[in-house]
C-alpha positions as CSV (number, residue, x, y, z in Angstrom):
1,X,-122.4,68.5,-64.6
2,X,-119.9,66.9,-62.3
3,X,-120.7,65.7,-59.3
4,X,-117.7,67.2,-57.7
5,X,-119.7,70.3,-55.6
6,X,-122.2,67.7,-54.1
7,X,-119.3,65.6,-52.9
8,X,-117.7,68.3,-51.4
9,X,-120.7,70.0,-49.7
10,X,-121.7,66.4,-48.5
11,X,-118.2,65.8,-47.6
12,X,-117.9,69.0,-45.6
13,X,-120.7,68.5,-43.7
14,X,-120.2,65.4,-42.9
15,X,-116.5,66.6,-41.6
16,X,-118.4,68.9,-39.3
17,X,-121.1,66.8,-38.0
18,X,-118.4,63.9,-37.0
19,X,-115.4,66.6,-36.0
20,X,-113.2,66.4,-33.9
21,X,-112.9,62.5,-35.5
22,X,-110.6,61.9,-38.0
23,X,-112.5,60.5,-41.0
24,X,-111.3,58.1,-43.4
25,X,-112.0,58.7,-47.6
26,X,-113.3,54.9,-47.4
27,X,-116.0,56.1,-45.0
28,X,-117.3,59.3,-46.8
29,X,-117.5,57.1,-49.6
30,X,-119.3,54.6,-48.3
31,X,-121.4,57.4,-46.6
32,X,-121.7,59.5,-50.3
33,X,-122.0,55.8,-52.1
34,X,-119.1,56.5,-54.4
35,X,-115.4,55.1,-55.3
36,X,-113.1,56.3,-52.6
37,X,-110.3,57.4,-55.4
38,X,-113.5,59.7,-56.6
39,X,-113.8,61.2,-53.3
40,X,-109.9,61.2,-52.2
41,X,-109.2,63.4,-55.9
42,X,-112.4,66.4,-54.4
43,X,-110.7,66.1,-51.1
44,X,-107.4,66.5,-52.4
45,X,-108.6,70.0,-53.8
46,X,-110.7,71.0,-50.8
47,X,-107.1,70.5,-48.5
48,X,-104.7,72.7,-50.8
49,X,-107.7,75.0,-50.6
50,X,-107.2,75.3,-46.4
51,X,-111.3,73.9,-46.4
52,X,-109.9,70.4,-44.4
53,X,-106.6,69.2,-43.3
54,X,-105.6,66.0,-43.6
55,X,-102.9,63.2,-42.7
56,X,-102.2,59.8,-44.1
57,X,-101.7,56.7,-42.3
58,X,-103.8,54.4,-40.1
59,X,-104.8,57.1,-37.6
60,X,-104.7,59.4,-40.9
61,X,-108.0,61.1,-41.9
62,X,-109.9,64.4,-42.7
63,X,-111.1,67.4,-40.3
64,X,-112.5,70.5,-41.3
65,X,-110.3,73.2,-40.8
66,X,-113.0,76.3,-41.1
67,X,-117.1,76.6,-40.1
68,X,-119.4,76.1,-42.0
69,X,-120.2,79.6,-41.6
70,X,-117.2,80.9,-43.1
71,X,-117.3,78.9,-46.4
72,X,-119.3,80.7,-49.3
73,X,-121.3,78.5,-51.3
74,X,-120.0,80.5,-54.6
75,X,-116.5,80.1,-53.2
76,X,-116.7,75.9,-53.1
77,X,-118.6,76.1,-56.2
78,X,-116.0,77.9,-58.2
79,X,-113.2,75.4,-56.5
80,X,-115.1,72.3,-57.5
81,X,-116.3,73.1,-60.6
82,X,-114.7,75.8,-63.3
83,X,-116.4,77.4,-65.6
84,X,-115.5,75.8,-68.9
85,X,-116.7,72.4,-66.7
86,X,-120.3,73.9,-66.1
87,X,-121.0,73.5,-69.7
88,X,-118.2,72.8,-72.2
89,X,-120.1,69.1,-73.1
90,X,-123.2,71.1,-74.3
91,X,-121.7,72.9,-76.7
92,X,-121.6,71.6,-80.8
93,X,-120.8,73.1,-84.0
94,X,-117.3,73.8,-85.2
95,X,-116.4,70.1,-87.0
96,X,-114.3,69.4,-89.9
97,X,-115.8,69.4,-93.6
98,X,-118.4,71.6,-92.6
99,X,-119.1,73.8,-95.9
100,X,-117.7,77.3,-95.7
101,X,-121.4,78.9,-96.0
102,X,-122.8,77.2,-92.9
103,X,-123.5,80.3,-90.3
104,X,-124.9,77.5,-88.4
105,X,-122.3,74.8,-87.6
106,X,-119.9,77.9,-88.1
107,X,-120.7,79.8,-85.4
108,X,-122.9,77.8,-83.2
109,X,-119.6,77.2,-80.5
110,X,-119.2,81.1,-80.0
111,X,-122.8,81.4,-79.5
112,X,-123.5,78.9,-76.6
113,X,-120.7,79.3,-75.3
114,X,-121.7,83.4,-74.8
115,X,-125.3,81.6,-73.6
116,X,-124.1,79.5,-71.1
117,X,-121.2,82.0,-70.2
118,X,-124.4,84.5,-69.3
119,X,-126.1,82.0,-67.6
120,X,-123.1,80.2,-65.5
121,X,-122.3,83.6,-64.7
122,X,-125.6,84.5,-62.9
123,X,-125.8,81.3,-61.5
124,X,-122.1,81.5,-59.9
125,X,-123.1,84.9,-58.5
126,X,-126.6,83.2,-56.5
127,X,-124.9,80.6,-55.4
128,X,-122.3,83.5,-53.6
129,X,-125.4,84.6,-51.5
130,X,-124.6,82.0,-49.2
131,X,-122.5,80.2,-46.7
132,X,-122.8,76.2,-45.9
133,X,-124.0,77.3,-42.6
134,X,-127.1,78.6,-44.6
135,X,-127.7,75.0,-46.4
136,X,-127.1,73.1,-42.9
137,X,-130.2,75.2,-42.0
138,X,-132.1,74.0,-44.7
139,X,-131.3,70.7,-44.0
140,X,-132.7,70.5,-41.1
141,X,-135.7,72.8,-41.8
142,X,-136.2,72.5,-45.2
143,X,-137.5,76.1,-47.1
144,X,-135.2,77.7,-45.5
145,X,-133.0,78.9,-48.1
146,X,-135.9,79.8,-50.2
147,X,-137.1,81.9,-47.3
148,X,-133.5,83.4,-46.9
149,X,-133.6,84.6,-50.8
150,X,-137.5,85.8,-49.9
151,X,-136.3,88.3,-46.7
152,X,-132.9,89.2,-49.1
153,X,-135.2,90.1,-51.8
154,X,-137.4,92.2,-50.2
């Protein structure tokens, strides 16, 4: 899986917990420990998505533009990372010279990719449940989340 979500949950958080500042791709990615091209390219998506705004220059930086609150996990989650992403480097089968009679190699694509379709589909819709607000919680008391899913699923 690509690490895009994480960096853009850890970005946006760190966006809020610094805000009104300005913040530089250099510092989140010294903050995240990653390439600031890596970060600038997630941050890039998260502005033309109205999650941050941002201006260039030497005063230039990153703000978030929405709460926490107001962001759905799913939502981010979708942005960051489509579906044919979630999984498209699991999948095998399909290659050339494979004999005509192999059900196997023939038809093993169509099959995980109806798998993981199911699964990335039910994952997508959990992940909906909840807002960054929510994981900020948890943050700071861990188990919270978990308790969240516990009072939902009652």
């Amino acid at each position: 899986m690509k690490l895009d979500f994480s960096v853009a949950v850890h970005s946006l958080f760190y966006l809020e917990e610094n805000s009104p500042r300005k913040i530089a791709s250099r510092e989140l990615a010294g903050c995240l420990d990653l390439n600031a091209v890596v970060i600038r390219n997630i941050l890039s998506v998260l502005h033309k998505k109205g999650y941050i705004e941002g201006t260039v220059g030497k005063n230039g930086g990153y703000q978030l533009k929405r709460k926490l609150a107001d962001i759905n996990v799913g939502e981010l989650y979708d942005v960051t990372i489509p579906p044919t992403l979630s999984y498209a480097r699991f999948i095998t089968g399909k290659s050339e010279g494979i004999k005509k009679d192999d059900h196997i190699s023939n038809n093993m694509s169509e099959t995980l990719t109806d798998l993981f379709t199911l699964a990335d589909d039910q994952y997508r819709a959990f992940y909906h449940r909840f807002t960054l607000a929510d994981l900020k919680q948890d943050l700071y008391h861990h188990g919270y989340v978990k308790q969240l899913i516990k009072n939902n699923d009652k």
